[in-house]
N, C-alpha and C positions, 0 to 999 in steps of 0.2 A: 604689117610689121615685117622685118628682114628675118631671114629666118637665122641670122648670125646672131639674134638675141635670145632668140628660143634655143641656139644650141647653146650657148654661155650659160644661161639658164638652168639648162638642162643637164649639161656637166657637172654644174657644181652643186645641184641639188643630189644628184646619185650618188656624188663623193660624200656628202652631208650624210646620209644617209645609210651609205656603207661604213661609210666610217662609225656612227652613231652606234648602229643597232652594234657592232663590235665591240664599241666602249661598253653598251648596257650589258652585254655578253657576260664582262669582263666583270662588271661591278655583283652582276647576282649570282657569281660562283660562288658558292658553299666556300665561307671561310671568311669571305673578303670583307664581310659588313657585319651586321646584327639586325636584326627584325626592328627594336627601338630606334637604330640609327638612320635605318630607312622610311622607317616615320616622318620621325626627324626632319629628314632633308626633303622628302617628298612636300612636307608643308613649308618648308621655307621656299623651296620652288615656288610652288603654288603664289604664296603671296608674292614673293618677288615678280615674279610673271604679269600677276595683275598691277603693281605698281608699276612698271614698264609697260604694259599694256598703257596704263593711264596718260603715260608722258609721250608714247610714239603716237596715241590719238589724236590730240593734237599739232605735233609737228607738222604732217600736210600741208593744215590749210591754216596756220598763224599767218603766215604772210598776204594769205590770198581774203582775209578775211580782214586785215587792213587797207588790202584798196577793194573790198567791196565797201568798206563805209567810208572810201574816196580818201584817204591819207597817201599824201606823194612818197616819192622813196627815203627824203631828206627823213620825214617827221618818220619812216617805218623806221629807218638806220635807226634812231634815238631810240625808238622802244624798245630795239633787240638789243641796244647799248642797255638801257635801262636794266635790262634781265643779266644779263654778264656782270655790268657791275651789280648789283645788290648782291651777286653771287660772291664776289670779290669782298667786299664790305664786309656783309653777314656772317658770309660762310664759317669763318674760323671762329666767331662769336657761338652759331648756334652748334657745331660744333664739340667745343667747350661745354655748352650748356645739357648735349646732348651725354656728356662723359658724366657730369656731374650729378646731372637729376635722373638720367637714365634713358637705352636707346630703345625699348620699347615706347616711352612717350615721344621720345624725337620719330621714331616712325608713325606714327600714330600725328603728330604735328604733323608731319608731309603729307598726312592726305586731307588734314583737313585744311593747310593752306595752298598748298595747289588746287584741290576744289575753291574755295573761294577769288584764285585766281580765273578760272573756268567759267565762274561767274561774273567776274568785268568784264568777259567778252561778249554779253549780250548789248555793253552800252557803247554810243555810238562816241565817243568821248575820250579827248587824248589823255585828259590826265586819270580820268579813271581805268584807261586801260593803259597807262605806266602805272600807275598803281598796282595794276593786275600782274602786269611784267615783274615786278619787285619781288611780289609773294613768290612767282614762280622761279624765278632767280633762287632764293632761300629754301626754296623745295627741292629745288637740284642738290643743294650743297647737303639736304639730307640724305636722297635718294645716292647718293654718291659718299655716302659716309656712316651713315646710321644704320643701314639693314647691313653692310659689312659688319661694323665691329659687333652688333647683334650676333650676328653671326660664329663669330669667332669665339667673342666671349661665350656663347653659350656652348658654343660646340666643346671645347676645353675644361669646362664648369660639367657638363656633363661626362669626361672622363671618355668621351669619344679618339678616337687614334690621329697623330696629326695628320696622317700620310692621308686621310679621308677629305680633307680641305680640299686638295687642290682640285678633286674631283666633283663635289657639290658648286665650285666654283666655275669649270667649264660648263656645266651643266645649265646652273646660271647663265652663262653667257650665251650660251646654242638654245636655248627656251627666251630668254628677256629680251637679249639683246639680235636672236635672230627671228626666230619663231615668231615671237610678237608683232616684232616690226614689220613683218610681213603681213599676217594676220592684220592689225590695226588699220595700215595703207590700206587693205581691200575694206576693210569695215568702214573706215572714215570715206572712202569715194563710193560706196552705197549710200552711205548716209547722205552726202551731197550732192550725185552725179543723177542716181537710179531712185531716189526714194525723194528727192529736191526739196530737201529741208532746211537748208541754206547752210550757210560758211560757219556757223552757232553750233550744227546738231552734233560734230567731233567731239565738243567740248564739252557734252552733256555729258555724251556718253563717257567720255573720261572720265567725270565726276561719277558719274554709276558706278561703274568700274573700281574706281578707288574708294569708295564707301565701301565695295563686299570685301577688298583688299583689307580695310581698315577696320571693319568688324572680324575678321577672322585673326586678324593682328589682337583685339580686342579681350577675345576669348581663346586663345589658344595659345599665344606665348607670355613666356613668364618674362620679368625686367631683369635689367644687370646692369652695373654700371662700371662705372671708368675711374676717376678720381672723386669718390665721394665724400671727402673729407667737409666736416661743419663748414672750416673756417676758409675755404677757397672758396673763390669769388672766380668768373667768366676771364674776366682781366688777366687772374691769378694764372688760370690754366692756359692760356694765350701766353704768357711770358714762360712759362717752364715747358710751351710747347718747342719754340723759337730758343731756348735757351737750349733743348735738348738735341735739335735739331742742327744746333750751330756746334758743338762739342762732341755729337755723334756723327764719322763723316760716313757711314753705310746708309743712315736716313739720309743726310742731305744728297746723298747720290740718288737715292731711291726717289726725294723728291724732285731732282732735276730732271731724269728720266721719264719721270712721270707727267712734269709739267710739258716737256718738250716735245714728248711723243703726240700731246692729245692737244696738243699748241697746233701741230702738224695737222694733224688729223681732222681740227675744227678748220683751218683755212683750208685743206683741202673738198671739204663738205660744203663751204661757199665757191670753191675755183672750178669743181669739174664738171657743172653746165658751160661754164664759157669754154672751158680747155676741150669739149668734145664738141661743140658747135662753135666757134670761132668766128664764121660769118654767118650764122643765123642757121645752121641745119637745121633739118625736121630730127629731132631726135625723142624716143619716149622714155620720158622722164620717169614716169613711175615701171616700167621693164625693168628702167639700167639702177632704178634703186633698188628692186626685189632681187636683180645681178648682186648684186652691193653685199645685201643681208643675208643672202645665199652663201655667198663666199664666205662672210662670216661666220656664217655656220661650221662650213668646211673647219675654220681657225682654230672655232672653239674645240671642235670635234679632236682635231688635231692634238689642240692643247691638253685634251682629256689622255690622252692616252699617253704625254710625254709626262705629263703628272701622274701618274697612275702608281700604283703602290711598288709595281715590279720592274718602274721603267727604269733601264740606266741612264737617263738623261736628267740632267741636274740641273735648273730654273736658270741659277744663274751663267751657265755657260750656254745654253742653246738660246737664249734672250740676247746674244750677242750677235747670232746667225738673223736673227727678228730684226733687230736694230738696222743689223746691213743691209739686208735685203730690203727693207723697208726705203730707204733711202733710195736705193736701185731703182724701186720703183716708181716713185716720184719725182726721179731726175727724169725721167722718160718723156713727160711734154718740154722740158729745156729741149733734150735734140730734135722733137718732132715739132716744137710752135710752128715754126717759121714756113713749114711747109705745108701745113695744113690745107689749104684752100688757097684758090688764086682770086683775086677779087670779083664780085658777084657785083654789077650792079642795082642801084634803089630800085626796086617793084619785083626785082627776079627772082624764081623759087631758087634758093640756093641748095635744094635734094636735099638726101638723106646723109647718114654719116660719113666721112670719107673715110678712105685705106688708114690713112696716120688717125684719123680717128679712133677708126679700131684697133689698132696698135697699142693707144693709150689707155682703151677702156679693159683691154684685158689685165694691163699692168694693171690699172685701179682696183679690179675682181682681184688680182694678187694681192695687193696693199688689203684690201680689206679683210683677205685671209689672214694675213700677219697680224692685223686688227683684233681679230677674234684670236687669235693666239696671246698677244697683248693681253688683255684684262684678265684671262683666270689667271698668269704666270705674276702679275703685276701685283694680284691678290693674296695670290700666297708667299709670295716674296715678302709684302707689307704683313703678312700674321705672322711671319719669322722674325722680321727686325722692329714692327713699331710696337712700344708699350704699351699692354694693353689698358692702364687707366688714361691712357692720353691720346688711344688712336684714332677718335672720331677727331678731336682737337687738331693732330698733325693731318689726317689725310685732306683736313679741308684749307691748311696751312697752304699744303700744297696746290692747293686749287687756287691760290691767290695770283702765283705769275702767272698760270694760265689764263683765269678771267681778265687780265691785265691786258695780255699778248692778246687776245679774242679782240678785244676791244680796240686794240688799237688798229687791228687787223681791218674791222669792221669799218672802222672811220676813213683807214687807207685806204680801202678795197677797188677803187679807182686808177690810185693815182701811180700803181707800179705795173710794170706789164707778167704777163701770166707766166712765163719764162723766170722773172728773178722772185715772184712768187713761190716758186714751186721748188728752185735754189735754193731758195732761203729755210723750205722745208727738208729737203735734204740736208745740208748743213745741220740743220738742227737733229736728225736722225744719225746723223754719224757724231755726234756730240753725244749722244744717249749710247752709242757702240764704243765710246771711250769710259765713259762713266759706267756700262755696267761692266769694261773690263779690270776696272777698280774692285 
């Protein structure tokens, strides 16, 4: 391996890290918490960690686990279509259902339907594993909506300070969305690489995983809900989401932003194996992903401290600096495609990464910084403006252009070259730098 991945690596792990132990610094000075609140957030951690534990175990080897049971690309494209939509469909349904009956069972629903999705992937069988795609689909749109407003609602219900949100939120993000994903990839390529228990054993372990998540969700938090009213119905809270959503234009900003940035964000997740091998480099996929979640870390870490109780920086003005730079750096394969490599012909090792390669892959470690900066800032921004009996309802509202945009991304994903790709993402990041200077 080039040792230009080991220093990428290496950098932005030590910035993770310095950075971190500083925020922790900060969080346990005498004054700043309570003994209860640190309870508190310590087991929301916890469970959040293992619920993302449960859904990064997986991602590896979904795809590699469809052409071991021999499905060509056409029939995989449709399964991962199948997951997007259901997500799109359901989402704002379960949702709703999750405001009205309550977000302790809506979490509690996520482990036990994504576990039984975990479970179609033992059969060798397309419509049982679209099936399986489905539930997973509908897991997402809890795992993205029901431990938040859980969250919020309870943190408020117990009289906790708001200025603490935005903190158990980066935290969140630097543990789930980085730590984990890191962790999980090494666990799930022991499980299949070192211990050769085939393309199935990730998926068990998810299910493990999200059963102790789900038991300790079980016995340890209390319920709360959202719109609990007798006489509303699923339908009911879908209409006064969208009715709210259209009348209030700081939500409908908040949901543009949010759809566009993570519109960006999931085409970029499919574009940047081709955008850094172009004609077929040796490149190591699972390094430039641990690059990836590393940086993220750096994000979140970042985000902690522009949230922080004493920071002078204010969510919705430095998410402006996010939006643009974000863009900056996803225009960077528009100027670099074209020089990428000069043609290699058929049987020839075409080597390892090139110069514009690396050019790009560091912008991506940037982007992915901005990434994890993105979701605590997006968080606490969404517990100032969306209401709280209707927020699992709206935040999954908002997830419908995105599974849309996914989708259509996914069916495209051919027929545009990686240059107006990658435009089209930018464009949409400076769309989100006009909308949050609204």
């Amino acid at each position: 391996m080039e040792p230009f991945y080991a220093a990428l690596f290496g950098v932005a792990a030590v910035l993770a890290a310095v950075l971190e132990y500083g925020n922790r610094a900060g969080r346990n000075a005498p004054g700043n918490t309570t003994r209860e609140f640190t309870m508190f957030r310590n087991n929301y951690l916890l469970v959040y960690s293992l619920m993302m534990a449960g859904d990064w175990l997986q991602g590896p080897y979904v795809y590699a686990l469809y052409q071991y049971y021999g499905f060509e690309r056409g029939d995989i494209g449709k399964l991962f279509i199948a997951g997007f939509g259901s997500s799109m469909v359901f989402g704002t349904i379960v949702g709703s259902l999750a405001d009205k009956h309550g977000r302790k069972r809506a979490a509690l629903t996520y482990c036990v339907t994504y576990t039984l999705g975990c479970f179609t992937k033992h059969f060798n069988n397309f419509w049982i594993l679209a099936g399986g795609r489905v539930l997973c689909g509908i897991a997402t749109s809890l795992l993205f909506s029901a431990f938040e407003s859980w969250l919020v609602a309870e943190h408020f219900k117990r009289g906790y300070v708001a200025d603490w949100l935005g903190n158990t939120f980066s935290q969140a993000v630097f543990l789930g969305n980085g730590l984990m994903a890191i962790l999980s990839g090494l666990v799930a390529h022991t499980l299949v690489e070192t211990a050769a228990w085939g393309p199935v054993a990730p998926f068990d372990a998810a299910a493990t995983v999200l059963a102790i998540g789900g038991l300790i969700i079980l016995t340890s938090w209390s319920e709360n809900y959202g719109d609990a009213s007798e006489h509303s119905s699923a339908v009911d809270g879908f209409k006064k989401a969208g009715a709210l959503i259209w009348n209030e234009p700081k939500i409908a900003l908040l949901g543009a932003m949010q759809s566009l940035f993570e519109g960006s964000m999931y085409t970029f997740v499919f574009l940047w194996t081709p955008a850094l091998s172009p004609k077929g480099e040796r490149i190591p996929h699972g390094m430039i992903f641990a690059c990836f979640m590393v940086s993220s870390m750096v994000g979140s870490a970042i985000a902690g401290k522009l949230l922080a109780n004493n920071s002078k920086w204010k969510v919705e003005k430095y998410m402006q600096v996010v939006f643009g730079l974000s863009a900056c750096m996803l225009f960077v394969p528009v100027l670099y495609h074209q020089t990428s490599t000069k043609d290699v012909a058929p049987g020839t090792d075409a080597g390892g990464i090139t110069g514009d390669g690396k050019v790009q892959l560091v912008a991506f470690c940037l982007f992915e910084v901005l990434v994890g900066i993105f979701w605590p800032s997006m968080m606490t921004m969404r517990s100032a403006y969306v209401p709280e009996e209707m927020r699992s309802t709206i935040i999954n509202f908002f997830r419908i252009p995105l599974n849309l945009f996914v989708c259509v991304v996914l069916y495209n994903v051919s027929s545009f070259p990686l240059a107006t790709m990658f435009g089209m993402c930018s464009l949409f990041l400076l769309v989100c730098l006009a909308c949050q200077r609204q």
